[in-house]
Backbone as JSON Lines, residues from 0, in Angstrom:
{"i":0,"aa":"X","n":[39.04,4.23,23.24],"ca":[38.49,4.94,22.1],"c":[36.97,4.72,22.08]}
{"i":1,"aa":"X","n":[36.51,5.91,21.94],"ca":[35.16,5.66,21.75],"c":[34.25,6.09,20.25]}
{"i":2,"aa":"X","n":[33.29,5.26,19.76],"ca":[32.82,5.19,18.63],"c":[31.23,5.82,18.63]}
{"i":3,"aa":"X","n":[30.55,7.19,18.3],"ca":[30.09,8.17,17.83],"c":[28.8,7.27,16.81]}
{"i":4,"aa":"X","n":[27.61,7.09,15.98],"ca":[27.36,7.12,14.88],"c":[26.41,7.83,14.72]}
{"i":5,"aa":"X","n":[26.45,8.97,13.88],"ca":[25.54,9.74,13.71],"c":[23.99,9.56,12.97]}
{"i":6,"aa":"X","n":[23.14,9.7,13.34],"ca":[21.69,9.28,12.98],"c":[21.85,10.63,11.78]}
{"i":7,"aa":"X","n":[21.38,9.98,10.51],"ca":[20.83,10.88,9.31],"c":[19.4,10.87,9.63]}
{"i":8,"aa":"X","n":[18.73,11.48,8.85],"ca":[17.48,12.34,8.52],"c":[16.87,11.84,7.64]}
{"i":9,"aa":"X","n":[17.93,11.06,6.34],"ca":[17.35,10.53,5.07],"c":[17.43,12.11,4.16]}
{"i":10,"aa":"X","n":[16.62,11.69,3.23],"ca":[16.49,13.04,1.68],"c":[15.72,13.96,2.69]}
{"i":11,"aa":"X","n":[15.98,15.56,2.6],"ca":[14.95,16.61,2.03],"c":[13.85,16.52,1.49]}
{"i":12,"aa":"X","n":[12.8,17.03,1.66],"ca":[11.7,16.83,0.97],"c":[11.79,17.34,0.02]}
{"i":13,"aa":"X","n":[12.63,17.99,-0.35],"ca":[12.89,19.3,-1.67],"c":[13.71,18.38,-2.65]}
{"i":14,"aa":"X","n":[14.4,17.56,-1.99],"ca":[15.17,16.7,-2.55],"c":[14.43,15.51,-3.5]}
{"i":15,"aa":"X","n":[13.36,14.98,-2.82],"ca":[12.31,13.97,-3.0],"c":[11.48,14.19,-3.87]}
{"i":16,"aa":"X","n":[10.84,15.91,-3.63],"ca":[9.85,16.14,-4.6],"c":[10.6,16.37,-5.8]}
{"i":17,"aa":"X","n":[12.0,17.04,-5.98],"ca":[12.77,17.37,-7.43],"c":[12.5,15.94,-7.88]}
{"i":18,"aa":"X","n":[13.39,14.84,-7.2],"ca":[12.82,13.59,-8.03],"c":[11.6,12.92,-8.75]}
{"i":19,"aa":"X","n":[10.64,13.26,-7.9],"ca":[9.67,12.92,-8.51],"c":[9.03,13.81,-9.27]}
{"i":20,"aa":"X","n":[9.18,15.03,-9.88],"ca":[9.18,15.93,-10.67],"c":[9.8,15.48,-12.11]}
{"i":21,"aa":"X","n":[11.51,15.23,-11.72],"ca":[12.19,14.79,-13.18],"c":[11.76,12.89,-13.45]}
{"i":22,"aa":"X","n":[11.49,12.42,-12.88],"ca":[10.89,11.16,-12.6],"c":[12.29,10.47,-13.98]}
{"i":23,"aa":"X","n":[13.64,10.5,-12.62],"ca":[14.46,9.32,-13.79],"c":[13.64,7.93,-13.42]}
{"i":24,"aa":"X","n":[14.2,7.23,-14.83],"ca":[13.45,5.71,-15.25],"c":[14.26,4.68,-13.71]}
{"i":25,"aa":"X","n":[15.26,4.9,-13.51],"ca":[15.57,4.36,-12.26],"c":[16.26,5.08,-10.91]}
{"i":26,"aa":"X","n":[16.42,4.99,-9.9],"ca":[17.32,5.5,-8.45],"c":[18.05,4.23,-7.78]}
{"i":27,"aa":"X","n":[19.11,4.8,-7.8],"ca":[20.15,3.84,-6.79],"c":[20.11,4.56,-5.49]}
{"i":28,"aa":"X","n":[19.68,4.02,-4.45],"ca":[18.88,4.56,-2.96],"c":[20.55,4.09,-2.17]}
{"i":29,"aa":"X","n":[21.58,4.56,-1.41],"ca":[22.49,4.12,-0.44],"c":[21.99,4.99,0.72]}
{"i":30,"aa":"X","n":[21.96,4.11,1.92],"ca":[21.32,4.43,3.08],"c":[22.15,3.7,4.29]}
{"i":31,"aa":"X","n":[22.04,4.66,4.82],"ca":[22.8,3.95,6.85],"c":[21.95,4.08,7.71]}
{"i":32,"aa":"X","n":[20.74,4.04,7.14],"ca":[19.95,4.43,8.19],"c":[18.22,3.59,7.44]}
{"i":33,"aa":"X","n":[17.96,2.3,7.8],"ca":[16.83,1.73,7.32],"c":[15.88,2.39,7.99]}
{"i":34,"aa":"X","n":[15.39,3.15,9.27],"ca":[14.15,3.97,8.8],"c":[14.19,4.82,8.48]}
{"i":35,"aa":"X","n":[15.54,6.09,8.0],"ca":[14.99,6.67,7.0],"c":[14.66,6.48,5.28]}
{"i":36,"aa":"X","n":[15.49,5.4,5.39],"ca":[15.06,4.59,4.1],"c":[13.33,4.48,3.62]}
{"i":37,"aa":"X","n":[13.21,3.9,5.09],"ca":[11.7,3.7,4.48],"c":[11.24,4.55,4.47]}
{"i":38,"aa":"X","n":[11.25,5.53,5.51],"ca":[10.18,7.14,5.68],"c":[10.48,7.59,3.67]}
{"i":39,"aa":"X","n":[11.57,7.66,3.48],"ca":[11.81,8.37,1.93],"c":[11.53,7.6,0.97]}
{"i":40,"aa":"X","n":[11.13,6.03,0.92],"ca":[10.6,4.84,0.22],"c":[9.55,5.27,0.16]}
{"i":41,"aa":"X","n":[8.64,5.32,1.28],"ca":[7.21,5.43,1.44],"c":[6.78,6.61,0.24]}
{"i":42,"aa":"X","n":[7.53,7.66,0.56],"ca":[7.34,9.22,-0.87],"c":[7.61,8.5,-2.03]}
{"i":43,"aa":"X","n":[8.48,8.08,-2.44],"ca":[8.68,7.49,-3.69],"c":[8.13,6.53,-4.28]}
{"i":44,"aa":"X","n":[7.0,5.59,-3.0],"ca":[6.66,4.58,-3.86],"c":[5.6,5.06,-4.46]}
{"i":45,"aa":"X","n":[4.72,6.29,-3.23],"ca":[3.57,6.99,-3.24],"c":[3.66,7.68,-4.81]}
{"i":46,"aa":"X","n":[4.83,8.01,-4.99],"ca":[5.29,9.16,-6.45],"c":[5.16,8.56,-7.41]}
{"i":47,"aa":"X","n":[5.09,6.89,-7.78],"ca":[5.17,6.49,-8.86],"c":[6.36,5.01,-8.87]}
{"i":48,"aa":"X","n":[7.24,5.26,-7.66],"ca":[8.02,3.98,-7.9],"c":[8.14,2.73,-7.53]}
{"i":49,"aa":"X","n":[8.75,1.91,-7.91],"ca":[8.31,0.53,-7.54],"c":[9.98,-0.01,-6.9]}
{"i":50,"aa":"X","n":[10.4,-0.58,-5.94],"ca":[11.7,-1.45,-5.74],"c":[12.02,-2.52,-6.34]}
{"i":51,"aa":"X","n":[12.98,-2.49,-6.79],"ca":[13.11,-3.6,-7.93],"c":[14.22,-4.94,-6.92]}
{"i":52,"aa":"X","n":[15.13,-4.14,-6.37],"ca":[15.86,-4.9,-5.27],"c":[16.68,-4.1,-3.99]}
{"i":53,"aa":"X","n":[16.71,-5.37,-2.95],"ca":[17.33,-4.28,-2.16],"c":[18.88,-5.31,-1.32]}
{"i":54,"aa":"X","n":[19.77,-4.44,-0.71],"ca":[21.18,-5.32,-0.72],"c":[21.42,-5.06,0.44]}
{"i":55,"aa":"X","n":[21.43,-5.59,1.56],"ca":[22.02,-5.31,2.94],"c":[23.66,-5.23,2.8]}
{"i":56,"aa":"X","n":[24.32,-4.36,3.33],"ca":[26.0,-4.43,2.95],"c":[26.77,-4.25,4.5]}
{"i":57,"aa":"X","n":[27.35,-4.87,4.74],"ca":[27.94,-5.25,5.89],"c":[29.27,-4.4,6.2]}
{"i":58,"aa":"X","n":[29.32,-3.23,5.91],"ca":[30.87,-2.6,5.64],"c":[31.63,-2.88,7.45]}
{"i":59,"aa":"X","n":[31.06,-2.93,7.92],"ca":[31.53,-3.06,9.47],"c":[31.27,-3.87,9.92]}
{"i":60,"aa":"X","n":[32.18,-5.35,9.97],"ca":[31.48,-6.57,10.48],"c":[31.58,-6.38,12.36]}
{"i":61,"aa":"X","n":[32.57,-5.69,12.78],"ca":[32.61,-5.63,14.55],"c":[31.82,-4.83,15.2]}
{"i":62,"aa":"X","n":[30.88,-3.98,13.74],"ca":[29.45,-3.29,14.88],"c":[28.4,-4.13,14.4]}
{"i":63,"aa":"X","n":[27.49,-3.4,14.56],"ca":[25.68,-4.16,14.22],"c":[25.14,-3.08,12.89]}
{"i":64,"aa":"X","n":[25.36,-2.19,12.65],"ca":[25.6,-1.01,11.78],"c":[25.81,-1.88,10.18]}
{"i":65,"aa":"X","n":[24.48,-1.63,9.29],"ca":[24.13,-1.7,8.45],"c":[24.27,-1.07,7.18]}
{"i":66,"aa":"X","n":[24.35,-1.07,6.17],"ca":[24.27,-0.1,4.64],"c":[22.86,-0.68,4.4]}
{"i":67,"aa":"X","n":[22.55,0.46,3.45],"ca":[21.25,-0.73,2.77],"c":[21.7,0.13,1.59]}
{"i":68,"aa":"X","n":[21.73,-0.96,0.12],"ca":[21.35,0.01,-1.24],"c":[20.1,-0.93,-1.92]}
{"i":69,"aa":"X","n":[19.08,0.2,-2.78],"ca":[18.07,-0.28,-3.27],"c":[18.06,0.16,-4.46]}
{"i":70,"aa":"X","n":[17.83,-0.71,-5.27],"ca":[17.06,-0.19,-7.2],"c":[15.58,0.24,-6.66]}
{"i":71,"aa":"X","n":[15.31,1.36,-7.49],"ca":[14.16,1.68,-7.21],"c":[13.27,1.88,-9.32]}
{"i":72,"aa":"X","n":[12.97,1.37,-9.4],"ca":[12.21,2.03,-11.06],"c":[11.18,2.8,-11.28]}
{"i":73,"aa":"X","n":[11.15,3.95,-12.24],"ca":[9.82,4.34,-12.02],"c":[8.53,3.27,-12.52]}
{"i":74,"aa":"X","n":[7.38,3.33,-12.32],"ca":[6.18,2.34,-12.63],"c":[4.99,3.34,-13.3]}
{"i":75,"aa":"X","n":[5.27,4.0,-12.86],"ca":[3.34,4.59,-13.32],"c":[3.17,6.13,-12.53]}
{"i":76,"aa":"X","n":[1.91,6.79,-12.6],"ca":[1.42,7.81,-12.36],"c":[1.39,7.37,-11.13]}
{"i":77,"aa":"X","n":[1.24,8.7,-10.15],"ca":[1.27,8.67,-8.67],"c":[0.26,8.38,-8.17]}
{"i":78,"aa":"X","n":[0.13,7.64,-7.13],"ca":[-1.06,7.28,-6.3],"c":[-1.48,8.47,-5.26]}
């Protein structure tokens, strides 16, 4: 048997900018993919938000294959 994992993209930019448009007071970020995490971190922190925490989650201990979830809050006007 062989095992496949597909590389995501992360958010839409359409996706990213709606958020930072309605600017909720917090985002729960779930990700399989830590650089697109950051590529879509980087927009959001730029937008106004700050990380409040972040959780490495291990759902597959027999690969190397990661979760990441992050609190994200809003902070302030955009840089």
């Amino acid at each position: 048997m062989s095992l496949s994992l597909t590389r995501r993209g992360g958010c839409e930019q359409s996706l990213l900018q709606a958020i930072l448009q309605a600017r909720p007071a917090r985002l729960v970020y779930v990700s399989c993919n830590p650089a697109t995490l950051a590529k879509d971190c980087e927009t959001l922190l730029r937008g106004g938000y700050q990380i409040e925490w972040v959780q490495p989650v291990n759902m597959f201990p027999q690969m190397t294959h990661v979760e990441c979830v992050i609190l994200m809050e809003w902070r302030g006007e955009p840089k």
